[in-house]
N, C-alpha and C positions, 0 to 999 in steps of 0.2 A: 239295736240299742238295748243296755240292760235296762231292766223294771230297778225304782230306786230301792226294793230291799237287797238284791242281787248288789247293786252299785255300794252299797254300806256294806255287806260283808265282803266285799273285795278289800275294801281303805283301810274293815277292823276297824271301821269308826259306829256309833251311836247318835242315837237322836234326842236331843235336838242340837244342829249345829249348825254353824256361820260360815262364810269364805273361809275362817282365817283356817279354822278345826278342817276341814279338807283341803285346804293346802299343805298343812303339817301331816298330815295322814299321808299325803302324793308323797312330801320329802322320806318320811320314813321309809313306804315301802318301797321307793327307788333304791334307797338304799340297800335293803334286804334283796331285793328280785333284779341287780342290775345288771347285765351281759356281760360285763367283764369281769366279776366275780364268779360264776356259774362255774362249775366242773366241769372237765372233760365230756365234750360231747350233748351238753344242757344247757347250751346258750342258746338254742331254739326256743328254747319250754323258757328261758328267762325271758326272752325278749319279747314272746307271746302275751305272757302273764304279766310284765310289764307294762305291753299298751293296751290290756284290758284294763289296767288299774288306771292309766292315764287318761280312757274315753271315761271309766268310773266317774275319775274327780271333774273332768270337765263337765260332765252332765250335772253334778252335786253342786259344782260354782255358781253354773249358770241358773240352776232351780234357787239358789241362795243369795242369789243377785236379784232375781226378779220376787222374794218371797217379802212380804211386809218388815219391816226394821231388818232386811239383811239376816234373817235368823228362820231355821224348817223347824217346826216344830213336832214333838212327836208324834201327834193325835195324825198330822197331814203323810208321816209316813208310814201310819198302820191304814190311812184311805190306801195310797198308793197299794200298799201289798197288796192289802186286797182286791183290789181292783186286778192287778199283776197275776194273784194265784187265779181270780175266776178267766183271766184270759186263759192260762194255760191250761186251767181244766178243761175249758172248748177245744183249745188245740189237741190236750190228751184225747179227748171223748170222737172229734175227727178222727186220731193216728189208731185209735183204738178200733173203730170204724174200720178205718182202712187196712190194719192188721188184721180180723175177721174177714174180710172178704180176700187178702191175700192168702190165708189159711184156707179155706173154703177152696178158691183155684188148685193151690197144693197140695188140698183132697182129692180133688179132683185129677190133676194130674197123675199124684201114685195111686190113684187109682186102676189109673187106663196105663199108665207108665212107671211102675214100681221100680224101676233100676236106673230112673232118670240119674240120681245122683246120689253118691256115696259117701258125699262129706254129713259129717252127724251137726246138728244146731243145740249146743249147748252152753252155761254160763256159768261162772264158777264167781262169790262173792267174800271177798276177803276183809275182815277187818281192820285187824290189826299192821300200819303201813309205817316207814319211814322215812323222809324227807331225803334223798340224794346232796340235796345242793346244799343243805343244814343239818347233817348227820349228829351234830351233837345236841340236836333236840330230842334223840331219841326215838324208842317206838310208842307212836302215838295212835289213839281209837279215833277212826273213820267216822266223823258223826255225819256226813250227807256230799252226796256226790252234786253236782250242779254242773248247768250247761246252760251258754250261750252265746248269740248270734244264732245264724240260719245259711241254708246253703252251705255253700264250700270253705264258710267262715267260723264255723264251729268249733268252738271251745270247751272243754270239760277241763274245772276245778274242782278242786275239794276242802272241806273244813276238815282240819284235825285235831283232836285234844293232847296237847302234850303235855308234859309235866310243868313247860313253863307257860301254860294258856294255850288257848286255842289261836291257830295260824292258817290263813289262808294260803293254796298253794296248788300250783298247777299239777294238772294230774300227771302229766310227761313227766314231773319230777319225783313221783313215788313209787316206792320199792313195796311190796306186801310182805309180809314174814310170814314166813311158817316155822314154827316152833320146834317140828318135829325133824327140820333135818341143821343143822350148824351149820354158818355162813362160810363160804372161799374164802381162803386167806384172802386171794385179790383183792374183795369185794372190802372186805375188812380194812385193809390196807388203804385203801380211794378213800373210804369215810373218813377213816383215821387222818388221813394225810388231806382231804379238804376240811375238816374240822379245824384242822393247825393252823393252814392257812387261814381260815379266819380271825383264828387267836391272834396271830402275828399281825395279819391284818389292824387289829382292835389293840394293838399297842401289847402285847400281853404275852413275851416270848414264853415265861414259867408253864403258862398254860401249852402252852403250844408246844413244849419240849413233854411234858405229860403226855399227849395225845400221841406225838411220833415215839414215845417209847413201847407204846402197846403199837404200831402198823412195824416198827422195827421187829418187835417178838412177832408177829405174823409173816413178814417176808425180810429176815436176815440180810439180804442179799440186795436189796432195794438201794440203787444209789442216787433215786431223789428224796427219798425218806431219809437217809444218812445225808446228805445236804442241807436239806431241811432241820435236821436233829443237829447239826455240827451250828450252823445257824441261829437256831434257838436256844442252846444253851450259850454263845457266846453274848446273845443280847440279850439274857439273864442274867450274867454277870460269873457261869460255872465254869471257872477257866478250867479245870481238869476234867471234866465232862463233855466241855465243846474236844479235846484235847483225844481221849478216846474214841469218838465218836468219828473224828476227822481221819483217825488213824484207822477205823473202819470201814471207813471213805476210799479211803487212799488203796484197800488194799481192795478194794472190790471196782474200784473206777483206774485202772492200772494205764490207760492212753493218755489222760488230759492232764495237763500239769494244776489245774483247778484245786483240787486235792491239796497239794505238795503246797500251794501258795496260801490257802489258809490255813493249814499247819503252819509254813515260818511264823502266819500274822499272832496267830495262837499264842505259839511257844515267845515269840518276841514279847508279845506284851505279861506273858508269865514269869519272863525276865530269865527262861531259858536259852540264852541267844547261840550256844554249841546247836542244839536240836533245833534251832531257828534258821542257824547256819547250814546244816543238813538237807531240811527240808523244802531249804530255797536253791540247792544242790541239786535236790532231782528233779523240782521242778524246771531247771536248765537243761536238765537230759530229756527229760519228755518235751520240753518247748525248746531246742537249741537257737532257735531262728529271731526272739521275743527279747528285743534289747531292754523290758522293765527287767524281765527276771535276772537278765546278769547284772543291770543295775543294782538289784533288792540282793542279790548275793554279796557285791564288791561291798555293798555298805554294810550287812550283818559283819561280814572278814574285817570290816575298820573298827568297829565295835569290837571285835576282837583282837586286837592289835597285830594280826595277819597281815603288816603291812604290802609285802609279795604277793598274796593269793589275790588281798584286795583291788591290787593295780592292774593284776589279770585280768579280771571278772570286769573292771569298767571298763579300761582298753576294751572289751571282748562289746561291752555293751557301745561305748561312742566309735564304733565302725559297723554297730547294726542298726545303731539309730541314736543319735545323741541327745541329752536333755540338759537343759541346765545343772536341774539339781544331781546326776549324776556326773559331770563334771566338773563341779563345783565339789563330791568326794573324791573324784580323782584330784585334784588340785591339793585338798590336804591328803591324799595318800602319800602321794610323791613328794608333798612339804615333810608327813613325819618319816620320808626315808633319808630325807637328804638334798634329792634333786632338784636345784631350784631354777631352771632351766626348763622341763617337765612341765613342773607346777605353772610357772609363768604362762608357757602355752596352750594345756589346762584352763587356766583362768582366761585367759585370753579368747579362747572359741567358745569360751561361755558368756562372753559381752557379745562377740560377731550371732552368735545363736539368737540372741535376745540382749537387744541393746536396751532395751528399757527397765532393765532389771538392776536393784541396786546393789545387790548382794552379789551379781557377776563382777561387776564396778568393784564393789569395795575389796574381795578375793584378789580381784587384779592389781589394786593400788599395794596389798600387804605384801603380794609376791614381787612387785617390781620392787616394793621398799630394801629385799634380801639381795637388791643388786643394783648394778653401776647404774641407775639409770633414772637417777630423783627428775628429769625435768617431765619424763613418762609418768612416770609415779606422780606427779602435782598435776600432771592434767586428767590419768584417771580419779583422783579424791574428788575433783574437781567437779568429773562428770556425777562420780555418786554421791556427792552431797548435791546436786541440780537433782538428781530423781527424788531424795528424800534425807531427812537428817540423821547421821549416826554420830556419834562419839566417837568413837573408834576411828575412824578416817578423818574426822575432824582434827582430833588429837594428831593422829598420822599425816597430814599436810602442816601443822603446824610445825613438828618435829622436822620434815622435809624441809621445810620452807627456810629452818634454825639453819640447819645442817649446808646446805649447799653455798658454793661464794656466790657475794654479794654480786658480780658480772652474768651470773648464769640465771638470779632471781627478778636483775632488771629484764633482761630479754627474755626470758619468761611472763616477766607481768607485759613487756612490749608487743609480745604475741599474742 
């Protein structure tokens, strides 16, 4: 169990305090120390440091439950420590003990056995350290190393002063610096690129496109850092920026169509739909098998009034895998060529796809309305005014309803 000044510099909380102030100190530093945010390879060191903070607050609840009005005061946690430091001075003054008498034996032994062993016992203290898992707090001064538990259960954390306060933090998660020689691009790069991730994280792409621009100038060639950068400036708002960026992407991630497809999304919402068109092009070639992307092709070519390339690329897509809404462009493809036979069919396997749809429904009723065949056409209006109300197909059954003789509208309504 920790001693309760150890347990207060874990939460970062002060004395004196109540349930409520250690239950908020538990929410915070979950938040900050929680396993599934940790970097590569430091969800150990999170999740350590973690349920040392959680046995923290449970022991600080329970002291806070049982203390008079619900409230520790401070005078009761400077007893505590000290009570806490004179324990561990015995413990010291024991191990201190028992290190003189281990030294003393391994007098003795090189004495009588000088070449027993050839490893050297030395220890080197650094101060100045950086946070792995919060790289953009900087390098921060060492102010006291700490340990606890016993046995096989042993824990080493540390306080560190950074420029935005001091932060409690597991020692597994800190880097030392030495001044005297410049950081790996790598190394660079991982901070940079878990820094972003936090920013993004915390709502904040601007920030987060800053951080990936310094791990991009250290490793060029990175294409989860161009991911990430293509990313952040588009949830910034920098469409020529994500735009670049993506295009750097593209040219260094050359197997995945991944690339190619936030390019078209890019250039489409730039209102470049030619290089929108393009880039939903090669994303076909790299993924030929992936019936969205000839979808997302056939519909930039209708935007383009490509009415031919467009009926390509969906035909290409509803025999790889059909969708409505891709059906539903083939249906006006083939309406703005002409074929209204097509369209009908079109329309038609997009109500059998998905009967509940009312926009498969009403595509259907306008196509059967371009042919012989009003008592179809009054029972598809029919169907999609039952899923839901449009004007359009209202209007359209009305006008049906005008139009055909009155022997075909009885036995219609008799049906």
């Amino acid at each position: 169990m920790l001693d309760l000044e150890q347990a207060l510099l874990l939460l970062e909380l002060e004395a004196p305090f109540d349930q409520r102030a250690v239950q908020l100190a538990r929410r915070r530093m979950a938040k900050r120390w929680h396993p599934d945010i940790a970097p590569p390879g430091r969800q150990h060191e999170h999740q350590r440091h973690l349920q040392a903070i959680n046995e923290a607050a449970d022991q600080l609840e329970r002291l806070a439950e049982t203390s008079r009005g619900g409230r520790v005061s401070r005078n009761a946690v400077k007893v505590s420590a000290a009570a806490a430091r004179r324990a561990r001075e015995e413990e010291g003054r024991r191990a201190y003990e028992a290190e003189q008498r281990a030294r003393a034996a391994a007098a003795e032994r090189a004495k009588h056995d000088p070449f027993g062993t050839r490893v050297p016992d030395h220890s080197v203290v650094h101060r100045y350290a950086r946070c792995l898992s919060y790289p953009e707090w900087g390098v921060g001064t060492v102010s006291g190393i700490y340990f606890s538990g016993d046995g096989d259960d042993v824990q080493q954390w540390a306080r560190i002063s950074f420029q935005i306060g001091v932060r409690t933090v597991p020692a597994g998660s800190l880097q030392f610096v030495d001044f005297s020689r410049p950081d790996a691009a790598a190394d660079r790069v991982q901070r940079f690129l878990t820094a972003a991730q936090h920013a993004l994280a915390d709502g904040d792409p601007k920030l987060a496109a800053q951080r990936l621009v310094y791990a991009r100038d250290a490793e060029p060639t990175n294409a989860t850092v161009l991911r990430l950068l293509t990313v952040a400036f588009w949830q910034a708002g920098n469409l020529p920026a994500a735009a670049r960026s993506v295009r750097d992407w593209a040219r260094v991630d050359t197997d995945r169509p991944t690339p190619e497809r936030f390019a078209s999304r890019i250039y489409e919402e730039m209102g470049a739909l030619d290089l929108a068109a393009e880039a939903a092009e090669r994303a076909t070639e790299r993924a030929p098998a992936e019936s969205s992307s000839w979808a997302r092709l056939g519909r930039l070519r209708l935007r383009l009034m490509d009415r031919q390339a467009a009926i390509d690329a969906l035909e290409r897509a509803r025999m790889l895998g059909p969708t409505v809404e891709a059906l539903l462009d083939l249906a006006l493809s083939y309406h703005l060529a002409g074929d209204v036979g097509a369209e009908v069919s079109a329309a038609q396997a997009a109500t059998v796809l998905d009967p509940r749809s009312p926009a498969a429904w009403s595509a259907y009723a306008h196509a059967l309305a371009r042919t012989d065949r009003p008592r179809e056409c009054l029972l598809a209006c029919e169907r999609a005014l039952g899923l839901g109300e449009d004007p359009e197909v209202a209007a359209l059954s009305v006008r049906m309803r005008a139009s055909v003789p009155p022997e075909l509208s009885a036995r219609s309504a008799a049906a």
